[in-house]
KOLVEXBA-858859 format. One record per residue (C-alpha): residue in one letter; x, z negated, y negated. Coordinates in pm, whole numbers, padded with zeros to 5 digits, always signed. Example, Ala and Ser with C-alpha at 12.3 -4.5 7.8 and 13.67 -1.06 7.14 Angstrom:
<sites>
A+01230-00780+00450;S+01367-00714+00106;
</sites>
This chain:
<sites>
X+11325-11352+03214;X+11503-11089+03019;X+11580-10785+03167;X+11924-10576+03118;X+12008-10221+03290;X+12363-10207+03291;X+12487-09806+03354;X+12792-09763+03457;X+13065-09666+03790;X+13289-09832+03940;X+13634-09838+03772;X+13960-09842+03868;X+14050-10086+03584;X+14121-10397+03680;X+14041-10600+03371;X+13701-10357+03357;X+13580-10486+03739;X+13673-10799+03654;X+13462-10831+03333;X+13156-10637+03503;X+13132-10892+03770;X+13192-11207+03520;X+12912-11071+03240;X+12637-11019+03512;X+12700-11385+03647;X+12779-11553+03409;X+12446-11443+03216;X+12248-11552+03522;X+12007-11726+03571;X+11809-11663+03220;X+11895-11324+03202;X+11895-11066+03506;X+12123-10791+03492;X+12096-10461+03702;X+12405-10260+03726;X+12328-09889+03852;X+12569-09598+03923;X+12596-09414+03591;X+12570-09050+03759;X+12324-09114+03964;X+12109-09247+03704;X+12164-08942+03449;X+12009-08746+03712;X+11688-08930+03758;X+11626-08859+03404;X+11795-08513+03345;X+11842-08383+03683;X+12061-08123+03772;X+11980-07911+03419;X+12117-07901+03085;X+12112-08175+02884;X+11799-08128+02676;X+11673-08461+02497;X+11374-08294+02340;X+11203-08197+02680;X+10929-08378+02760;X+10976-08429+03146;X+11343-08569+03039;X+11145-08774+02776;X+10924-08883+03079;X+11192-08945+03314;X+11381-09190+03093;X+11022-09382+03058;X+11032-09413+03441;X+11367-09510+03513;X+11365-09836+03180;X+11034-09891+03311;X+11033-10315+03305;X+11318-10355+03139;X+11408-10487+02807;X+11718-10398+02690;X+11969-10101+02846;X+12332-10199+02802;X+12556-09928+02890;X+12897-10048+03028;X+13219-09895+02824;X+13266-09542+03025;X+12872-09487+02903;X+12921-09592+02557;X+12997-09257+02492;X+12668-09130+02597;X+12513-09405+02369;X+12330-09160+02095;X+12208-08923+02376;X+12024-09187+02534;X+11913-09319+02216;X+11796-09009+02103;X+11579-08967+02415;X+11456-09286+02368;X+11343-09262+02011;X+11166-08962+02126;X+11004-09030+02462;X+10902-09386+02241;X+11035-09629+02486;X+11028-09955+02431;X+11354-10032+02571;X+11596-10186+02298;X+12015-10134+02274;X+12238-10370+02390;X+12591-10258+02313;X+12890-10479+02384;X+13141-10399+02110;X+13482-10403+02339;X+13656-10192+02104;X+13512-10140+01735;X+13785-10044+01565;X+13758-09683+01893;X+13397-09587+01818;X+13441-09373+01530;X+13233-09117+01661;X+13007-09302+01867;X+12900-09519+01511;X+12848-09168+01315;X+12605-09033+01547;X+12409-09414+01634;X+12339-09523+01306;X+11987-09326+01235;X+11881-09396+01582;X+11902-09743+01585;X+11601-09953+01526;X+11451-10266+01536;X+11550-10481+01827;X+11854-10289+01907;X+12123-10511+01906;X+12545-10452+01891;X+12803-10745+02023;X+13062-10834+01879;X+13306-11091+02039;X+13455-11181+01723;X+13395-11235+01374;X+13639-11023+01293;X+13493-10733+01539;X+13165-10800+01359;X+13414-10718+01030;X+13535-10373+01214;X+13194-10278+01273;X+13114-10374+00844;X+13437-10206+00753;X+13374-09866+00908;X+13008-09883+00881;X+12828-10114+00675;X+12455-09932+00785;X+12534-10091+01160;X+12597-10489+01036;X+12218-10584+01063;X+12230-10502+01463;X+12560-10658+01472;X+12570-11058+01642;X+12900-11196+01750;X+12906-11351+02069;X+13224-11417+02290;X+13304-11271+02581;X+13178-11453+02915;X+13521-11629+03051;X+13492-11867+03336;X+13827-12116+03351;X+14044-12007+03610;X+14107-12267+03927;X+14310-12575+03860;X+14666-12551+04017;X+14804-12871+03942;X+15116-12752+03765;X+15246-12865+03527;X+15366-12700+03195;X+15760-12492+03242;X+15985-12354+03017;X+15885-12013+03105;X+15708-11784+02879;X+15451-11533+03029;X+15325-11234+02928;X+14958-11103+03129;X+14859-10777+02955;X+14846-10338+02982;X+15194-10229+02990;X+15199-10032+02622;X+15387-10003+02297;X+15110-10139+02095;X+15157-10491+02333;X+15475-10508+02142;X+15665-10639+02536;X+15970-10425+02387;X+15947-10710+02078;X+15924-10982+02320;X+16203-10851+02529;X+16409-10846+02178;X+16316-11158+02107;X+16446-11332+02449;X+16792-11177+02317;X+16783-11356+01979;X+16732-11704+02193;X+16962-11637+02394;X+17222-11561+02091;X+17106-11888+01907;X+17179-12055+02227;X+16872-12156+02313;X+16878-12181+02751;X+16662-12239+02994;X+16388-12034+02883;X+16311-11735+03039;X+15982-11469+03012;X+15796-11305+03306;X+15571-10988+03173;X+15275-10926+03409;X+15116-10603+03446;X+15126-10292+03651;X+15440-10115+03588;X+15290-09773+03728;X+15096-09492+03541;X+14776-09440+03656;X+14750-09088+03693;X+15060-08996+03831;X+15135-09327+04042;X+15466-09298+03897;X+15635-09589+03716;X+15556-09529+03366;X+15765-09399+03017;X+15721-09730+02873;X+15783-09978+03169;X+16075-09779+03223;X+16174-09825+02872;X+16147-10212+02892;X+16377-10240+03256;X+16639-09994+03045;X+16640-10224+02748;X+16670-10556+02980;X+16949-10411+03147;X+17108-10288+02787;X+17056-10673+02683;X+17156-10817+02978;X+16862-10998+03018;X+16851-10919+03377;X+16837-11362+03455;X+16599-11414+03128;X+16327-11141+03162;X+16115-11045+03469;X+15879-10763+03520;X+15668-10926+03762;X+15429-10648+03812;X+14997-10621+03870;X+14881-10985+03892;X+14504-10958+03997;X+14243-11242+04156;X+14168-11526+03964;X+14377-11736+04197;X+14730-11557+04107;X+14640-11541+03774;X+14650-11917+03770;X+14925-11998+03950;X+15092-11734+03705;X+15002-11862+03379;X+14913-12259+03502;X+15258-12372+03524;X+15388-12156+03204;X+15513-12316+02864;X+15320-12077+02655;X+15132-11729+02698;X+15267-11419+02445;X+15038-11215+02368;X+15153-10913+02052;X+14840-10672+02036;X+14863-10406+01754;X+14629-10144+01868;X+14276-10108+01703;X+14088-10136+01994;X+14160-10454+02043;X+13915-10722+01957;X+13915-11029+02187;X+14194-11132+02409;X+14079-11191+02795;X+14414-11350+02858;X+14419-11626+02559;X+14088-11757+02698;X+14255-11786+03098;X+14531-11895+02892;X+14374-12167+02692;X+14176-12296+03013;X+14483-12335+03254;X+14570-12580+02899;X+14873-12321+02797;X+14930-12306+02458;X+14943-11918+02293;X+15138-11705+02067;X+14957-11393+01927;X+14999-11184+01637;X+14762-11213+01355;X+14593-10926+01431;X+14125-10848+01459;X+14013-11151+01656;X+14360-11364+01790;X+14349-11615+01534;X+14002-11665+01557;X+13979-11695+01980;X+14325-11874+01988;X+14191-12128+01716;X+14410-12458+01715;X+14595-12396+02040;X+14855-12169+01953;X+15039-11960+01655;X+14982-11577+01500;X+15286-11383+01407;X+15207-11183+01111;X+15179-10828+01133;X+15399-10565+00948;X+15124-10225+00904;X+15368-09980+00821;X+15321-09607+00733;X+15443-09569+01058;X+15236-09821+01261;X+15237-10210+01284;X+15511-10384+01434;X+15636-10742+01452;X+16024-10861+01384;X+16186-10997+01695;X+16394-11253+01511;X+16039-11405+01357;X+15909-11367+01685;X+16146-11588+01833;X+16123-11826+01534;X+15764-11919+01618;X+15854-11932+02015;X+16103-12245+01849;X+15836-12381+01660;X+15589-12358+01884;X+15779-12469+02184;X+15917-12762+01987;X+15523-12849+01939;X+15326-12773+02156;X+14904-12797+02148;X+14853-13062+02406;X+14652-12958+02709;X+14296-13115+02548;X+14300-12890+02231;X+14367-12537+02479;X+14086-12637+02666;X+13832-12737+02410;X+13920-12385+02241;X+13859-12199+02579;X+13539-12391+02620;X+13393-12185+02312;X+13374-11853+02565;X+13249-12083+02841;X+12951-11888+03041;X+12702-12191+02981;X+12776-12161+02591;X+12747-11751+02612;X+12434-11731+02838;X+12273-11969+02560;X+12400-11756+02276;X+12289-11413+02491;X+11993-11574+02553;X+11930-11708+02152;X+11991-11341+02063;X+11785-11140+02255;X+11495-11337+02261;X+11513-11335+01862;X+11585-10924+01901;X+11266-10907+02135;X+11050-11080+01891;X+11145-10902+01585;X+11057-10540+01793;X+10747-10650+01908;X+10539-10351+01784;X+10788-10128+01922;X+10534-09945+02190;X+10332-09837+01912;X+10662-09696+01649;X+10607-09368+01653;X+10895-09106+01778;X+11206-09108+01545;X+11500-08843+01500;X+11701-08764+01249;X+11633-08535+00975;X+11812-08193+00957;X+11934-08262+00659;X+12076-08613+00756;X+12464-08614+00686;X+12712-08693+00990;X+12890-08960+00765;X+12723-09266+00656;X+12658-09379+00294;X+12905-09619+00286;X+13241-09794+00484;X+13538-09631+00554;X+13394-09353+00786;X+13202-09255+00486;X+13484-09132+00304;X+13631-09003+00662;X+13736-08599+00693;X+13624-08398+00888;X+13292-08634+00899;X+13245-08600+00554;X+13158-08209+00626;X+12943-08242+00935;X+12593-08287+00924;X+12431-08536+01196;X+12266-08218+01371;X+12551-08055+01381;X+12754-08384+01544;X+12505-08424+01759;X+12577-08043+01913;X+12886-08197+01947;X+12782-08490+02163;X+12565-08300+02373;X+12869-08113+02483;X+13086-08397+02524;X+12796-08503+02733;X+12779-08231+02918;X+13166-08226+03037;X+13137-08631+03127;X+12836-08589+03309;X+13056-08299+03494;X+13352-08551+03579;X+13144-08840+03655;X+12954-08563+03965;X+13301-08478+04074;X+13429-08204+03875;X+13807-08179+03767;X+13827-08256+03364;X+13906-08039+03160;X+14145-07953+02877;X+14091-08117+02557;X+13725-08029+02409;X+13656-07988+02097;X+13423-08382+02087;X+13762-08474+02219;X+13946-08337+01942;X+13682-08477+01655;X+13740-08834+01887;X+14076-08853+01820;X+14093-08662+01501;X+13851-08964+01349;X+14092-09257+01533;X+14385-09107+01332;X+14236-09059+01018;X+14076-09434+01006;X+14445-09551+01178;X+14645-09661+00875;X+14322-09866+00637;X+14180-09992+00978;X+14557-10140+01074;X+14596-10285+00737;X+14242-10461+00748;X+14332-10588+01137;X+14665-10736+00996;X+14501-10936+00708;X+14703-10686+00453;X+14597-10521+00168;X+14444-10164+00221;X+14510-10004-00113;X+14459-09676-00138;X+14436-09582+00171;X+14117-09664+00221;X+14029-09485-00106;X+13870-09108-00132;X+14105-08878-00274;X+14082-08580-00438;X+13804-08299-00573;X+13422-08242-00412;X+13430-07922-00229;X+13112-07706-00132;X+13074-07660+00253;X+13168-07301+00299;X+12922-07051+00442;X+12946-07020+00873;X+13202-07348+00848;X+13006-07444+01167;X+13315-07519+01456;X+13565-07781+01441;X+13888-07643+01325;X+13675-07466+01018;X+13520-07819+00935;X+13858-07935+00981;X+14051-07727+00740;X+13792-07814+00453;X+13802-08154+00544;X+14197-08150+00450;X+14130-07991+00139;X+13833-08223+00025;X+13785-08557-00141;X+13819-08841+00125;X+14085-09072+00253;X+14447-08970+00242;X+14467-09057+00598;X+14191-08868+00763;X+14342-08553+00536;X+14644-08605+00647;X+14520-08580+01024;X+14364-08321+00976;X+14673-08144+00866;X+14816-08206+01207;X+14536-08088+01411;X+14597-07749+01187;X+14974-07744+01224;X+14909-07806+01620;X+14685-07548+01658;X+14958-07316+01479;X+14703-07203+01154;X+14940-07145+00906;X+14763-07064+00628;X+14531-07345+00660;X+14765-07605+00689;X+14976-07394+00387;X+14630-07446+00163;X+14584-07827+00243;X+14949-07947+00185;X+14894-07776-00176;X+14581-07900-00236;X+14751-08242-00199;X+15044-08179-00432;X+14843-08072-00685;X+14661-08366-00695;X+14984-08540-00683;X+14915-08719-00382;X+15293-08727-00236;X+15331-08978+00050;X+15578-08956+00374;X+15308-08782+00578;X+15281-08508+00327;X+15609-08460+00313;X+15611-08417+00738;X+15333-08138+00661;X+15527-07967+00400;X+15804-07950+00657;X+15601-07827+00933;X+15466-07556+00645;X+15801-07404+00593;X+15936-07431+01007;X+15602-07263+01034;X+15712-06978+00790;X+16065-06917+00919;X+16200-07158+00594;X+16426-07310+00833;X+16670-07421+00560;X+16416-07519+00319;X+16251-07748+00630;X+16613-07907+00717;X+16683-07989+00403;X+16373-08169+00307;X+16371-08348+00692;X+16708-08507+00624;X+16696-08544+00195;X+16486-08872+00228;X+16646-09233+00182;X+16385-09453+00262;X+16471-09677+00577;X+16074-09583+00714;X+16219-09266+00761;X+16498-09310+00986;X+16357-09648+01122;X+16237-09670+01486;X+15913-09574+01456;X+15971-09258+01299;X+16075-09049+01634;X+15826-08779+01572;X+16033-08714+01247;X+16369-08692+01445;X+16154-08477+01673;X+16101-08255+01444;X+16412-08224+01230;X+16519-08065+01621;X+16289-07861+01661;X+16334-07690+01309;X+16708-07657+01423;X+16641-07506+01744;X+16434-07251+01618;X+16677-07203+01305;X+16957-07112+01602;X+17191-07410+01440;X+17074-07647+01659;X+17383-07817+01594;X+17305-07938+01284;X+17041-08227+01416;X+17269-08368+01647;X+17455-08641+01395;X+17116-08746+01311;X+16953-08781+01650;X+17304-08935+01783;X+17261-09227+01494;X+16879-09276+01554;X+16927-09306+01944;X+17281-09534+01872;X+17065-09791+01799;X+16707-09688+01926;X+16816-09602+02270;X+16538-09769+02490;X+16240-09788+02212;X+15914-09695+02379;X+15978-09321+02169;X+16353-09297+02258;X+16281-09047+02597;X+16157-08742+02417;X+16470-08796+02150;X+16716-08800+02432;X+16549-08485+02566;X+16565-08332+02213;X+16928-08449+02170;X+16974-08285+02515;X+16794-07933+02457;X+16995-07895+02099;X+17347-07991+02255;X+17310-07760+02586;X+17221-07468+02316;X+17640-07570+02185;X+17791-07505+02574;X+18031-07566+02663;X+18156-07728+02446;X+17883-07967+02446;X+17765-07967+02811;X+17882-08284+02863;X+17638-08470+02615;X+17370-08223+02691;X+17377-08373+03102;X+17412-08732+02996;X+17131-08701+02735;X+16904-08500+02958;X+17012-08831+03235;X+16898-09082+02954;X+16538-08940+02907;X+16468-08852+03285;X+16562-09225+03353;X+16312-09323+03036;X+16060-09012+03141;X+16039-08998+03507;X+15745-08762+03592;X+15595-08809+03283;X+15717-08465+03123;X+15809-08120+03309;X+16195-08147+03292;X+16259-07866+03482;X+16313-07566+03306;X+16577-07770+03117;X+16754-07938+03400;X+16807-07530+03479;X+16928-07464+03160;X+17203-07720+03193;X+17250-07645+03551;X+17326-07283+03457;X+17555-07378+03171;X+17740-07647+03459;X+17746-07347+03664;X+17934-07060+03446;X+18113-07366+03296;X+18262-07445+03681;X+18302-07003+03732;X+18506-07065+03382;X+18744-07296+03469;X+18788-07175+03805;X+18887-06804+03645;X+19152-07011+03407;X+19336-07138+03717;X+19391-06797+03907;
</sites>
C-alpha cells in the first residue's frame, strides 16, 4: 500500500474540510493517507528553535517523523512551507517523495521559484486540469516533468428526487472575481426582455470572516438588488454546507452559474456536485471550466482587460436563453461528473504514484542535494523567468526569504497574533501582480502579446541590493515584463520612495513603453512631488472608456486624493459624481462614495448635504470593513457649526 503524510490543521474553510475529508476517503483503500496537525509536526522535527534546515539533528528528525512513508503531501496552508521541507529533505537524504496537489497554480509564484532545484525524481505535482497542468508550463516550464493531471476526488451528492426548476443557482465564495454582481445584472436584462418565471438564488456566506460582519461585497450585491428591483428575482440564500443541503439546493435547479475570473482558480468543486445532481452549467471560459464542464453546459467568454477580466451581463443572459432553451439532458451531466468519480481518481492516484515510486527507486542512495550559491531565484524559462523583482534575487537569497516567512507561520500556527505585512508577504503578492495581466489573458484563451514579453535594458545588480524594496526598485528599472515593472512601481509609490518610483517611471518612458498603468505612476510621481496641477490634469486628460469604466475605481481614487491634498478638493467631485451615477453598487463603489464624501465635507457648508449622504452610501456598502470614524466626526462637526449657524441667523 502506498503511504501519504498529509500536514496540515484544521480549517475554518468550509470547502477546505470538506475536500480534506473527501481526498483521504476517497483514495482509500489502495492508498492510506495520514493527516497530522501541521504545528505539532514542525516541532518533532525543528522543535522549539530556529528554523535551521542544515542542522543535522533537524536533518535527523525529519528522517524519523517520514519514517515508512512514501510520499508527504502537504495540505494548502503547508504549501507554503513546501521548499523548507524539501530542502531538509534533500539534505537529511530521505527517501520520501513530493506530492503536491496543485489547488491554485496560477497563486504559487513564489512557492514555484524556490521548488524547482529541489525537486527530484519521484516528486510528483497535481494538477486537476489540463489547463492547471498549462499554468504550471506557462509560469514555469522546469516544473512540467513532475506535473500529472488528475481531477479532484468528487463523490455525487445524494439523490433528491427533484426534478429540474426554472431557478438558476449560484454555490460559490462571495467575491468580485465570482462575477455574482454580473449575474445579478444579468437577471435585470431578463427581466427587461420579458423573460418571467426565472429567478436566481446565490449561495454562500454573506459574512466576512474576520470581522463576522456582513461583508463589502455581499453588501454591494443586496444594494444593487434593491437598486434593480430584483428583490422577487434574486435571493441571497446564505452558507449552504452538508452534502445533503447542497443537494436539495442545486438538485431541483434549472442550471448552476458559475463566473470565476480569479487566477487561482483551477477546477470548479461546484460544476462536478452540479453535473452529478444532472444540472446543466454555465461557466466562463476561464483555466479548467470548459474542460470539467465538458458537454453539459456553456462558457461565457472572458473580456481580460487592462483593468481585470470581466464578463458582459447582456451576453451573460444571452447564453442563460440559449442554454435554458436547450438544455444537456440529465445522462450527459452525469457521465461528465463521472470523470472526477473517486473509483476513477483512486485508479489514476494510484497509476501515478506507483509509476513515481518506480522511477525513484535509487533514491536512498542519491546523495544530498541543495542549490548552488550561485543558482538564480528565477527560472530559465516561463513567464516567472522574465518576472521583476525575481529576476534580481538569487535562490539563496529567496530562500532567506522563506525561512522567515517560515518562521512567522510557524508563529501563528503555535498561537501567536500575525503580524503586519512581512516582507515574503510583500514579494507574495508583489509576484501575483506582476504575473496578473499575461496569466489572465492565457486563463481567458486571449492573446498575451506583449505582456508577457521582457522589456527594456539588462541592468547589473547593484552592490548591498540585498532587501526587498532595493531588489524592488531595480527590478522596475530592468528588462522584464511590463507588468511585474509596473508592480513594482506601486509597491515603491506605497511605501512613499519618491525618488525610486521618480527613476522607474523614466526608465519606462524612455524606452517608450507608455501604457495606462504608467500613466497612474506618472501621476502618483507628480502628487508625490507637490505637482498637484500637473497630476490633475493628466488624471482627467485621458479619453479612453478603460479609464473611466467600472473597473477603474482606484483611478477615481486617486484623481481625489490629488485634490484633497491640492486643497481644491472640489475639483474631483463632477468626476466621482458621474463614475458613481452609474457605478453606484459595483463591488469598488464604497471607497468612491467615501472619497466623494471626504472631498465634499472639505466644501461645508455648502456641500454638507452630499458629504452625509455620500458618507451614508459607503457605510451601507462598507460596514466595519474600514475605520469611518474620524470622518463621520468631521461631518458631524461641520452638521454641528452648520446647526450653531443657522440658529445665530434667526436671533
Amino acid at each position: 500500500m502506498i503511504r501519504i503524510l498529509r500536514p496540515g490543521n484544521e480549517d475554518a474553510l468550509v470547502s477546505a474540510r470538506v475536500f480534506e475529508d473527501s481526498f483521504a476517503s476517497s483514495l482509500a483503500p489502495e492508498l492510506s493517507v495520514e493527516r497530522v496537525g501541521l504545528a505539532a509536526w514542525l516541532d518533532t522535527i525543528f522543535g522549539r528553535a530556529e528554523l535551521r534546515p542544515e542542522e543535522k539533528e533537524t536533518q535527523s528528525a525529519f528522517l524519523s517523523a517520514t519514517q515508512g512513508f512514501d510520499f508527504l503531501c502537504p495540505n494548502y496552508q503547508a504549501i507554503p512551507l513546501a521548499p523548507l521541507l524539501m530542502d531538509v529533505r534533500n539534505r537529511s537524504r530521505a527517501p520520501i517523495r513530493l506530492l503536491l496537489i496543485a489547488h491554485a497554480p496560477g497563486a504559487y509564484a513564489l512557492e514555484w521559484a524556490l521548488l524547482r532545484p529541489l525537486l527530484r525524481s519521484g516528486d510528483v505535482i497535481v494538477a486537476p486540469t489540463q489547463s492547471a497542468r498549462g499554468v504550471i508550463d506557462f509560469l514555469c516550464p522546469e516544473l512540467t516533468p513532475f506535473t500529472r493531471v488528475i481531477p479532484h476526488p468528487i463523490r455525487p451528492l445524494p439523490t433528491v428526487g427533484a426534478s429540474r426548476g426554472a431557478d438558476l443557482v449560484s454555490l460559490t465564495r462571495m467575491h468580485p472575481s465570482k462575477l455574482l454582481h454580473r449575474q445579478i445584472e444579468a437577471m435585470a436584462v431578463l427581466r427587461d426582455r420579458g423573460v418571467s418565471g426565472v429567478n436566481l438564488r446565490i449561495a454562500g456566506s454573506i459574512h466576512d470572516s474576520s470581522t463576522g460582519d456582513v461583508s463589502p461585497y455581499a453588501r454591494s450585491l443586496a444594494e444593487k438588488i434593491k437598486r434593480l428591483r430584483l428583490e422577487d428575482r434574486v435571493e441571497l440564500v446564505g452558507l449552504i454546507d452538508g452534502e445533503q443541503a447542497k443537494a436539495s439546493f442545486l438538485g431541483g435547479a434549472a442550471l448552476l452559474l458559475n463566473l470565476s475570473t480569479t487566477i487561482e482558480e483551477s477546477f470548479g468543486k461546484s460544476i462536478v456536485e452540479s453535473l452529478s445532481c444532472g444540472v446543466p452549467v454555465l461557466g466562463t471560459r476561464w483555466n479548467g471550466f470548459p474542460e470539467v464542464i465538458g458537454e453539459a453546459g456553456a462558457c461565457v467568454p472572458v473580456d481580460a482587460t487592462t483593468f481585470g477580466a470581466d464578463v458582459s451581463a447582456s451576453e451573460l443572459a444571452d447564453a442563460i436563453q440559449a442554454l435554458l432553451k436547450a438544455p444537456p439532458n440529465r445522462k450527459r451531466c452525469h457521465r461528465e461528473a463521472k470523470r472526477s468519480s473517486p473509483r476513477r481518481v483512486r485508479r489514476l492516484y494510484r497509476k501515478e504514484l506507483e509509476a513515481a515510486l518506480e522511477a525513484s527507486s535509487a533514491l536512498e542512495s542519491a546523495g544530498e542535494e541543495t542549490p548552488e550559491p550561485t543558482c538564480p531565484g528565477a527560472p530559465s524559462s516561463g513567464l516567472l523567468s522574465d518576472t521583476a523583482p525575481l529576476t534580481r534575487f538569487s535562490w539563496k537569497e529567496l530562500f532567506a526569504l522563506h525561512l522567515q516567512d517560515a518562521t512567522r507561520r510557524r508563529a501563528v500556527l503555535a498561537g501567536a497574533p500575525p503580524e503586519s505585512a512581512s516582507e515574503p508577504d510583500q514579494l507574495r503578492s508583489l509576484l501575483l501582480l506582476g504575473i496578473q495581466a499575461p496569466l489572465s489573458r492565457f486563463l481567458a484563451g486571449t492573446t498575451i502579446g506583449r505582456m508577457g514579453r521582457p522589456q527594456g535594458s539588462t541592468l547589473e545588480t547593484a552592490v548591498g541590493a540585498t532587501d526587498l524594496l532595493a531588489k524592488t526598485e531595480e527590478g522596475a528599472r530592468s528588462r522584464a515584463t511590463p507588468g511585474s515593472r509596473l508592480a513594482c512601481l506601486a509597491l515603491l509609490a506605497s511605501c512613499g520612495k519618491l525618488e525610486a518610483l521618480r527613476a522607474g517611471v523614466e526608465s519606462l518612458r524612455a524606452e517608450g513603453l507608455h501604457s495606462l498603468g504608467s500613466q497612474h505612476h506618472e501621476v502618483e510621481v507628480s502628487r508625490l512631488s507637490g505637482e498637484y496641477q500637473r497630476a490633475f490634469q493628466m488624471s482627467v486628460e485621458l479619453e479612453d472608456p478603460l479609464v473611466w469604466g467600472e473597473l477603474a475605481a482606484h483611478r477615481l481614487r486617486q484623481l481625489a486624493a490629488v485634490c484633497r491634498e491640492w486643497n481644491l478638493s472640489g475639483m474631483a467631485l463632477p468626476w466621482l459624481r458621474e463614475w458613481l451615477e452609474r457605478f453606484p453598487d459595483s463591488p469598488d463603489s464604497g471607497m468612491v462614495w467615501l472619497d466623494r464624501s471626504a472631498n465634499a465635507v472639505a466644501l461645508a457648508p455648502d456641500l454638507l448635504e452630499e458629504a452625509r449622504q455620500s458618507f451614508d452610501s459607503a457605510r451601507r456598502l462598507l460596514g466595519t470593513s474600514v475605520d469611518l470614524r474620524e470622518l463621520e466626526t468631521c461631518i458631524q462637526r461641520a452638521e454641528a457649526r452648520r446647526d450653531r449657524a443657522e440658529v445665530e441667523a434667526c436671533r
